[in-house]
N, C-alpha and C positions, 0 to 999 in steps of 0.2 A: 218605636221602630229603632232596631239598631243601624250606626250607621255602618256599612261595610266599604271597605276601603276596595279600589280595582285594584284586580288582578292582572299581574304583567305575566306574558310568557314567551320571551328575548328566545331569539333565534340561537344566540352563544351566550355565555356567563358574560355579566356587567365586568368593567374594571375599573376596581378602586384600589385606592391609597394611603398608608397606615404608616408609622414610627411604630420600632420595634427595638429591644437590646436582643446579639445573640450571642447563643449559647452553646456551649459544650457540657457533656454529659462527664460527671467525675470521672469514667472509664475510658472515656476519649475517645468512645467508639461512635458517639449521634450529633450531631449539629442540630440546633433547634431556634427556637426565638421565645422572648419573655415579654409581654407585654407592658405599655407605660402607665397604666392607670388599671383598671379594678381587677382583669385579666391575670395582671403580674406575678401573681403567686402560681398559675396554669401554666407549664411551659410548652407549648405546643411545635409539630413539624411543618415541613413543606405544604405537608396534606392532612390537613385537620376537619375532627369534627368539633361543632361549640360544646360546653357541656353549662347549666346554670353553676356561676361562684358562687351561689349560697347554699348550692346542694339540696335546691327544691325540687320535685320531681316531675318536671313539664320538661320537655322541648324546647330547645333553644333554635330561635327568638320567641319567644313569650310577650304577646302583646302589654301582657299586665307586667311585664318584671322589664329589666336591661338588660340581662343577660345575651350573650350571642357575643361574634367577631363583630370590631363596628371599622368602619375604612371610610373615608370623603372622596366626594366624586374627583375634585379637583388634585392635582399633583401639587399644585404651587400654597395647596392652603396645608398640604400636609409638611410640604417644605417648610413650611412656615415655624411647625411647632418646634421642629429643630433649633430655633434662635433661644429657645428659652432655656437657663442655667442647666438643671436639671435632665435637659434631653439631650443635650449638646454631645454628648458618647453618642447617643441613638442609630440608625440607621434606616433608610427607607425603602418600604415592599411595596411592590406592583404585586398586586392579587388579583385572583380571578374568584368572585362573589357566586359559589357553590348553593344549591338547592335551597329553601327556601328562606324570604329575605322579605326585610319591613325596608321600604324607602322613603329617607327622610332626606328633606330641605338640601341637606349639605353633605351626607351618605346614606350609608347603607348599615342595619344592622343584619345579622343572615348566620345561619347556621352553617356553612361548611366552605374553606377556600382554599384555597392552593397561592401559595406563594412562587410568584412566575422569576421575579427579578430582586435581588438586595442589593441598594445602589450604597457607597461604602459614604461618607463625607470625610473631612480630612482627620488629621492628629490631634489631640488637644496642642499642640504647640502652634500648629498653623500646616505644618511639611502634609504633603499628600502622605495618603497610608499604603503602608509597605504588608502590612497583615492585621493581622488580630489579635492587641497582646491583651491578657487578663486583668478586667478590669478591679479587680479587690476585692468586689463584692458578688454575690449569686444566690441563688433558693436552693434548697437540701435536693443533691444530687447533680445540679449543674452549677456550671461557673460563668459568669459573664462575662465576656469578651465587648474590646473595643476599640476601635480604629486607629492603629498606631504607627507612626515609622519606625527604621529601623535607627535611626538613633534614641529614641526615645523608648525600643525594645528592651536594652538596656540587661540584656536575662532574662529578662521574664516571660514565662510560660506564652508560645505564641504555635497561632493555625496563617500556614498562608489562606488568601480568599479560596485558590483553586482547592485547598485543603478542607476547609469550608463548606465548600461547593458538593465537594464529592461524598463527604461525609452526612451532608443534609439528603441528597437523593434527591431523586422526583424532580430531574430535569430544571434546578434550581442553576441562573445565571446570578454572577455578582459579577457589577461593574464599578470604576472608580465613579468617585464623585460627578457633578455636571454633565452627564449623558455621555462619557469619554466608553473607548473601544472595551468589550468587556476585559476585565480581568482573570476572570476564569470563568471554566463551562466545564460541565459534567463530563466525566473520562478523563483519561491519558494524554489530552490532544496537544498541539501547538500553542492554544491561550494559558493554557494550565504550565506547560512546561517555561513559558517567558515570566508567567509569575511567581513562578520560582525562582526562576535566576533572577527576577528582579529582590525578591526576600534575601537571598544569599549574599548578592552583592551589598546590599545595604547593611546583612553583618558584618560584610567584611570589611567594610568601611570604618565601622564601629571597632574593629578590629583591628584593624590598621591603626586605626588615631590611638590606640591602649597601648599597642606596640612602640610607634614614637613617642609617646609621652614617656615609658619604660627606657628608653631608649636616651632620651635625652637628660635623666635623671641619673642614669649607672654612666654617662659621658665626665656629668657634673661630680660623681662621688669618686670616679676616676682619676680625677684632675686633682680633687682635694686632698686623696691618700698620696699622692705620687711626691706633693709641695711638703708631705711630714715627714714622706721616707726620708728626702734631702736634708 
């Protein structure tokens, strides 16, 4: 006898919880995300279907393969992965676990999901993130983004969150780190327009401090030339 496993059939999609790096498209026209382990090389949307990474030709999820999206029931265990070297760029998705799906112990592996929320965590320095400045590395055709402030932007190629947001589609929220008020929401609106001005201010900042350094430097070569002319 085989054994068959029960079938569920939930009133809404399950939600689960996944580390993700994101991504922009070389043309700067798609927001996406890159997966941290087998997925990685697949850059997927908001709204995705799985496809098999070995390019077998079954259906994703395949009892017999791993292929599919995989996500944990719990938030706080996906949090978790974030502690580790490696993931510490990352970022975390609240998804909604799409059409059909194998459940295991600690999640979910499942063919098709929608990412509802990307919650930001901080700078590599420690400062809360002001945007998305490019992280060095990426797969053929996008670049990887990662959570940066605006001192630490420094010039370097950067999407605000609302920027993010709009560009990914499909009703995609990004909030700071710790459950704080979101940072942008899809359109034009009031959250999108304050994180902006919060990115702007933070170059300006940057910009400010370049100015007085400049500033304080032609004070010093002013002083010097003036003691020769005498």
């Amino acid at each position: 006898m085989r054994l068959r496993l029960p079938t569920e059939r939930p009133t809404e999609p399950p939600t689960g919880y996944k580390i993700a790096h994101p991504v922009l498209s070389q043309d700067g026209t798609r927001a996406g995300f890159t997966g941290v382990s087998l997925g990685g090389a697949l850059p997927y949307g908001v709204v995705a279907e799985a496809a098999c990474v070995y390019g077998l030709r079954h259906r994703a999820p395949h009892r017999r393969c791993d292929c599919g999206f995989h996500c944990v029931h719990d938030r706080r265990a996906a949090e978790a992965l974030l502690c580790t070297a490696e993931h510490r760029a990352a970022v975390l998705l609240e998804v909604s676990v799409l059409g059909v799906y194998i459940r295991f112990e600690r999640g979910f592996r499942y063919a098709r999901q929608r990412v509802r929320v990307m919650t930001l965590g901080a700078c590599a320095c420690g400062a809360g993130a002001a945007a998305l400045g490019e992280a060095g590395w990426g797969r053929p055709g996008w670049r990887a983004l990662a959570p940066c402030c605006g001192e630490c932007l420094r010039g370097r190629p950067s999407l605000s969150p609302a920027g993010f947001a709009r560009l990914a589609g499909d009703g995609l929220r990004v909030v700071a780190g710790g459950g704080s008020a979101p940072a942008a929401a899809q359109g034009m609106g009031v959250p999108e327009l304050a994180a902006e001005a919060a990115l702007l201010q933070a170059r300006l900042d940057v910009f400010q401090a370049q100015l007085a350094r400049l500033g304080e430097g032609g004070e010093r070569g002013g002083r010097g030339g003036g003691g020769a002319a005498g």
